[in-house]
C-alpha positions in Angstrom: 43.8 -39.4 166.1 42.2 -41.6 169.2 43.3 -45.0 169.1 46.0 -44.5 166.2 49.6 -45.9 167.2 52.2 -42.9 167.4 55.4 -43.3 165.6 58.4 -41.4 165.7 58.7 -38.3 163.1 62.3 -37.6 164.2 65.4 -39.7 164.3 66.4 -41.5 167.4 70.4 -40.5 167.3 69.6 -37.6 169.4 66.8 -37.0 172.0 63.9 -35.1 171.1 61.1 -34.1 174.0 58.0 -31.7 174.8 56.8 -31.6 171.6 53.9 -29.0 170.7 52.5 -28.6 167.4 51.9 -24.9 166.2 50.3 -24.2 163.1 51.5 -26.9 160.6 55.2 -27.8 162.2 55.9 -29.5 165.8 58.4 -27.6 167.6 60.5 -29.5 170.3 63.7 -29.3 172.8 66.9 -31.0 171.5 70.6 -31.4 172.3 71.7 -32.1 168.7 74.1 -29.2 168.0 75.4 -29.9 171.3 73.5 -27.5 173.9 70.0 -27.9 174.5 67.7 -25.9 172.1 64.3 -26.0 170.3 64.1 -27.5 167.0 61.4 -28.2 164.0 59.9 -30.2 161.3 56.9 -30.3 159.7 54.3 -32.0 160.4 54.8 -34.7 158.4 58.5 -35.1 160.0 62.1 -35.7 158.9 60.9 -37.9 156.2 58.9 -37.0 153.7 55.4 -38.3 152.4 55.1 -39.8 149.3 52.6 -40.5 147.0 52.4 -44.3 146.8 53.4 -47.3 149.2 56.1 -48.1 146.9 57.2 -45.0 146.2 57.7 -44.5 150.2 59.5 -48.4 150.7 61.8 -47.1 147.5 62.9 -44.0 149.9 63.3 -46.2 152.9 65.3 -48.3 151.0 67.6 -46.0 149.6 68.0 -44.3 153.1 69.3 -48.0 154.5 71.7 -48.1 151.0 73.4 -44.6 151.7 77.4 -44.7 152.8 78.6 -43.6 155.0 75.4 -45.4 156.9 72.9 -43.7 158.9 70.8 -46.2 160.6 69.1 -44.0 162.6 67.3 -41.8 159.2 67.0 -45.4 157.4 65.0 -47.0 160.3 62.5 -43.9 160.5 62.3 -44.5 157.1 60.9 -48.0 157.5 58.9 -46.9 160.6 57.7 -43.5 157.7 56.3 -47.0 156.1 54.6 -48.2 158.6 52.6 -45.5 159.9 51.5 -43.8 156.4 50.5 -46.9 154.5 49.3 -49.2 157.6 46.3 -50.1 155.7 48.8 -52.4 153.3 49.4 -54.5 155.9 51.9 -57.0 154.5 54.6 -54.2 153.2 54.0 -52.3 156.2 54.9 -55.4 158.3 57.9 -55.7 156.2 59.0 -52.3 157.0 58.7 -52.8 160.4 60.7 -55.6 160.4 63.5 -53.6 158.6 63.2 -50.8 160.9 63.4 -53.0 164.0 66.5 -54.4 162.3 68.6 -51.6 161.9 67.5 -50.6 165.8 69.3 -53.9 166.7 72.6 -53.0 164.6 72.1 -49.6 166.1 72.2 -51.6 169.9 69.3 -49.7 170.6 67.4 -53.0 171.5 64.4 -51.9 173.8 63.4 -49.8 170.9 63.8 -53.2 168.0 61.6 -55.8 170.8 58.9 -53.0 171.1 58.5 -53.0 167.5 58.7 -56.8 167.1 56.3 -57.1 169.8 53.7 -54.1 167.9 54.4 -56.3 164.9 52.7 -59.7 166.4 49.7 -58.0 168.5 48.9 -55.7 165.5 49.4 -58.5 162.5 49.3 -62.0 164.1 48.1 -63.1 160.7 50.6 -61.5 158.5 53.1 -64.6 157.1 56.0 -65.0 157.6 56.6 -61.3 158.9 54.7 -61.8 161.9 56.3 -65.0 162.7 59.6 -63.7 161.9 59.0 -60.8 164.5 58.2 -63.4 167.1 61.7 -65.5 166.2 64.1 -62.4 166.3 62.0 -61.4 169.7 62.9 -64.7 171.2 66.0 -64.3 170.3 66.6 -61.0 171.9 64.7 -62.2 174.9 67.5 -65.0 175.3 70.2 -62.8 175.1 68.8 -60.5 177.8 68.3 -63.4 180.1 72.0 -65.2 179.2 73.6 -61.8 180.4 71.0 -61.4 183.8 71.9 -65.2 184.9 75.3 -65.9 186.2 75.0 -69.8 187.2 75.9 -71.8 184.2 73.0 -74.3 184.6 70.6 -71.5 184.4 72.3 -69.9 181.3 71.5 -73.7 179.5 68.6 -73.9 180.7 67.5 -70.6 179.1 68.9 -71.4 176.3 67.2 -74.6 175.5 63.9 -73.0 176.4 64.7 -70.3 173.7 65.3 -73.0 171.4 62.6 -74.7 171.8 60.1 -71.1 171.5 62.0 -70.2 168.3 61.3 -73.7 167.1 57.8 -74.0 167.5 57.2 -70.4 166.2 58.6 -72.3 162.8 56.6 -75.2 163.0 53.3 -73.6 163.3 53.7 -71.9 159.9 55.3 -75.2 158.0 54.0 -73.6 154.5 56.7 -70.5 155.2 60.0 -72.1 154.4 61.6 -68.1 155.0 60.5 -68.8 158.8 61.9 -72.1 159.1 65.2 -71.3 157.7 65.2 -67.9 160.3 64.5 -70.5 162.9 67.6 -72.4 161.9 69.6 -69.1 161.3 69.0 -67.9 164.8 69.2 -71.3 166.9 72.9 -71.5 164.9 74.1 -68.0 166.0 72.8 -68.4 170.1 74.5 -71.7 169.9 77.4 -70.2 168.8 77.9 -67.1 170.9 75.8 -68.1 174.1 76.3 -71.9 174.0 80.0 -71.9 172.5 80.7 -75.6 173.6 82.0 -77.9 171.4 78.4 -79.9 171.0 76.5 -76.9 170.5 78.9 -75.6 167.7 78.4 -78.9 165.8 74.6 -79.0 166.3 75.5 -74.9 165.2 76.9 -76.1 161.9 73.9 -78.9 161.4 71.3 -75.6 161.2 73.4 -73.9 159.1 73.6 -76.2 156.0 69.8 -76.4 156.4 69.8 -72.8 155.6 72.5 -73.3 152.8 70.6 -76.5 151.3 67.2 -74.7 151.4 66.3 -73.7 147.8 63.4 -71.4 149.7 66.0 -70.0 152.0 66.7 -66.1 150.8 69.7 -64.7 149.4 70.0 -62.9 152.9 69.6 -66.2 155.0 72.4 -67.9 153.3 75.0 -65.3 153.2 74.5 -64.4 157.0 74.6 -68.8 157.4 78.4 -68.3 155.5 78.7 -65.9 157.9 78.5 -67.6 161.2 79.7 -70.9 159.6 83.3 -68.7 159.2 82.7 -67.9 162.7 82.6 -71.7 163.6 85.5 -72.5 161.9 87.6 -70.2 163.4 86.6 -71.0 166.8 87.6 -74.6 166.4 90.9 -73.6 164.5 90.1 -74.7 161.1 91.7 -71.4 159.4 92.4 -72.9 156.4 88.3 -72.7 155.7 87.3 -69.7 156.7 88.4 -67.2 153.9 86.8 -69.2 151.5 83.6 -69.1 153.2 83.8 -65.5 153.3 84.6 -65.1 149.9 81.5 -67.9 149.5 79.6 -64.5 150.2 81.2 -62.2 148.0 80.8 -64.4 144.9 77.5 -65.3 145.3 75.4 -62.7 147.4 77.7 -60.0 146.8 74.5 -57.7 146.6 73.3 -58.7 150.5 74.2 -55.8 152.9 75.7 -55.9 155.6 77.0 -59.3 155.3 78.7 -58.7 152.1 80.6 -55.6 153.8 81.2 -58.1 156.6 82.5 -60.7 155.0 85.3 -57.8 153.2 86.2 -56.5 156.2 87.2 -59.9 157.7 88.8 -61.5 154.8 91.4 -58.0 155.4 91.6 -58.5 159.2 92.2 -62.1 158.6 94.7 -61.8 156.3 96.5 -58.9 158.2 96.3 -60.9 161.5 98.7 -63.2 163.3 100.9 -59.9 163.9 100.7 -58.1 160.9 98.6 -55.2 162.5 101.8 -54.3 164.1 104.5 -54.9 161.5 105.5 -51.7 159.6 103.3 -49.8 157.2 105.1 -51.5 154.2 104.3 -54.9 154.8 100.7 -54.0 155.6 100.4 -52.8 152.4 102.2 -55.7 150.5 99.6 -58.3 152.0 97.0 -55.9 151.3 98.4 -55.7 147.8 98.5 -59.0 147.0 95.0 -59.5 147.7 93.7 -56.9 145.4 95.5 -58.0 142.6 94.5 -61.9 143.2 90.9 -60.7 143.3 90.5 -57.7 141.2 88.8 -59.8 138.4 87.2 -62.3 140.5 85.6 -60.5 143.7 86.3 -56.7 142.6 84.5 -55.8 145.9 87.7 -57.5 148.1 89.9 -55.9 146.1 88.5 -52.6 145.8 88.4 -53.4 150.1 92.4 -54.1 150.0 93.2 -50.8 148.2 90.5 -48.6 150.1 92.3 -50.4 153.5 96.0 -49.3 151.7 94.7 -45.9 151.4 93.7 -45.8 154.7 96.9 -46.4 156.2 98.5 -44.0 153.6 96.3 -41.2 154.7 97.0 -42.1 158.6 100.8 -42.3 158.1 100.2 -38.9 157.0 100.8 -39.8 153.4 97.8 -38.1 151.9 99.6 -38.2 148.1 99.8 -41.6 148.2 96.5 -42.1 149.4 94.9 -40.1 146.8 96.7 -42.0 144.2 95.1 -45.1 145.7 91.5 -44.2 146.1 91.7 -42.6 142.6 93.2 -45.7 141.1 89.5 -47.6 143.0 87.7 -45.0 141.1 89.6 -45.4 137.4 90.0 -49.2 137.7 86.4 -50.6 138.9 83.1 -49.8 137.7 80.4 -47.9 139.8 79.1 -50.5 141.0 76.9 -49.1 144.4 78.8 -50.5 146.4 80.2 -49.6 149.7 83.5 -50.2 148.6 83.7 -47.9 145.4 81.4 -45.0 147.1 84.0 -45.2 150.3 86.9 -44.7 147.8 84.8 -41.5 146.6 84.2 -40.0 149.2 88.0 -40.8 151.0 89.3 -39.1 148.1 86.9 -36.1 148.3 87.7 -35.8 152.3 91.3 -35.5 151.4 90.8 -33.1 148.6 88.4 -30.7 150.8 91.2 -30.8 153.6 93.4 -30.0 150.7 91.2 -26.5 150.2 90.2 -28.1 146.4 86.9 -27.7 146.8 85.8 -28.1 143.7 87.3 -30.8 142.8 85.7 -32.1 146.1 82.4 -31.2 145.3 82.2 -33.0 142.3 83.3 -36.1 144.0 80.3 -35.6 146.6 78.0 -34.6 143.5 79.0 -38.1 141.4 77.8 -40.0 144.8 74.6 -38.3 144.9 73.9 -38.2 141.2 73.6 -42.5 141.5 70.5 -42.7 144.2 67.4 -42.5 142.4 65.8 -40.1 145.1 68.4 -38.0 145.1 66.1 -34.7 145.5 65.1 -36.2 148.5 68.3 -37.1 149.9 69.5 -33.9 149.5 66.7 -32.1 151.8 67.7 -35.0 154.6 
């Protein structure tokens, strides 16, 4: 309708152009299957249209839960959000934040500053979503001029001005505590990876116990804050810290993806490193081992991560028995928990069982995974 914002109705893993609308479905011109062909939805698009705002935000939400991931269906969830219910202005803002999010895990970073930007012209006065747009936009902005400039003067120099934007975006909202610890979150993490000197790591670590001392700071903020505090500490060689600041996430915000499945993931590749990647398979496994059974009761998430990585290597060494026995042993031994780690040993185990020609036995495996997303009928038509 004139003077309505367009949004995308299909995803944006594969490109989808001269669109025409024909009775009550657009039809358009894709590569997706590999060769160019035309393709359609209804109108409503890939996603469909519930009856309520939460209802809809429920969806999106368990679109950005699924594993394996796909970011591309989860964001046009979010964005499904933001264009059907854009008269509820503060959960569509949040859903555009999520969507611009997974755009920038995704790399797809022109497509996550449009959306930050639509954010801040359309809902200047929407707290803190609005001012949180305007902090992850400056951010993004940085980075784009760090990797333009070559002469290190300039680099600090755009640095510091970042700083300073992202900073007073913070301080004219003082009464939104979720903005001020972003602020701190995201001067930490340029400091870090686009400063990297030994002052600006320590003035790094300062902004990140703000975030981990903030009682208003969410559970997301302070597991990402373990996150690049880890990342400090291995950059100025204090190993001996940084495991425990990874498991710091696991214990306490075990439920905040993706640094939770971060945190697992480099816990393993820290504790297989120093030359282990290229010992034998054996003594891969015997480290990887050691830490399930250390954390089984403790952080059943690592562990479960330690015997999914075991499997793994089984299954690439071509020792698909042993695997099995593995990934089954995730399933019998933990409990479902929605987590990446137990629905990864579910569906490893069905993979291998399908290239086995047991497909039943496969499809039941596929069928428990679904059977635990409470929009499973839609999921199923995605």
């Amino acid at each position: 309708r004139e003077g309505a914002r367009s949004h995308p109705v299909t995803s944006s893993r594969h490109a989808a152009r001269q669109a025409s609308v024909a009775g009550s479905r657009v039809y358009f011109l894709s590569s997706r299957s590999g060769v160019d062909n035309i393709w359609h939805l209804d109108l409503a698009g890939r996603i469909p249209l519930l009856k309520g705002a939460e209802e809809q935000v429920g969806l999106a939400r368990e679109l950005d839960n699924l594993y394996p991931p796909d970011l591309h269906l989860a964001a046009l969830g979010y964005l499904k959000v933001l264009s059907a219910f854009s008269e509820q202005r503060r959960l569509a803002a949040e859903a555009g934040l999520q969507a611009g999010r997974l755009y920038e895990r995704l790399g797809e970073v022109q497509l996550a500053m449009d959306l930050y930007d639509r954010l801040i012209s359309d809902r200047p006065w929407i707290q803190p979503q609005s001012g949180l747009a305007g902090i992850r936009l400056e951010r993004l902005r940085a980075r784009r001029a760090w990797e333009v400039l070559v002469i290190e003067s300039e680099r600090r120099q755009a640095l510091a001005r970042a700083e300073n934007r992202i900073q007073v975006l913070a301080d004219r909202e003082p009464d939104q505590p979720r903005l001020l610890a972003q602020s701190r979150l995201e001067r930490a993490e340029m400091l870090v990876h686009l400063g990297g000197r030994p002052g600006d790591l320590l003035r790094a670590l300062d902004l990140l116990e703000g975030v981990l001392s903030a009682q208003e700071a969410t559970a997301d903020q302070q597991a990402r804050a373990l996150l690049v505090k880890a990342d400090v500490f291995e950059r100025v060689g204090r190993t001996e810290a940084v495991v425990p600041l990874y498991a710091g996430i696991l214990g306490r915000y075990p439920q905040t993806k993706p640094w939770s499945d971060r945190a697992v993931q480099r816990i393993l590749d820290f504790q297989l490193s120093g030359g282990l990647q290229n010992q034998d398979l054996q003594a891969r496994i015997d480290v990887l081992q050691r830490v399930a059974d250390t954390y089984s009761s403790r952080l059943p998430r690592l562990a479960m991560g330690a015997l999914n990585r075991i499997g793994d290597l089984r299954f690439q060494a071509g020792e698909w028995a042993g695997a099995k026995v593995v990934y089954q042993h995730v399933l019998d031994a933990f409990e479902a928990d929605g987590s990446t780690q137990y629905a990864s040993a579910r569906l490893a185990l069905a993979e291998i069982l399908y290239r086995e020609e047991r497909f039943s036995e496969a499809l039941e495996l596929y069928e428990s995974e679904m059977a635990v997303r409470a929009f499973e009928d839609y999921l199923y038509r995605l």
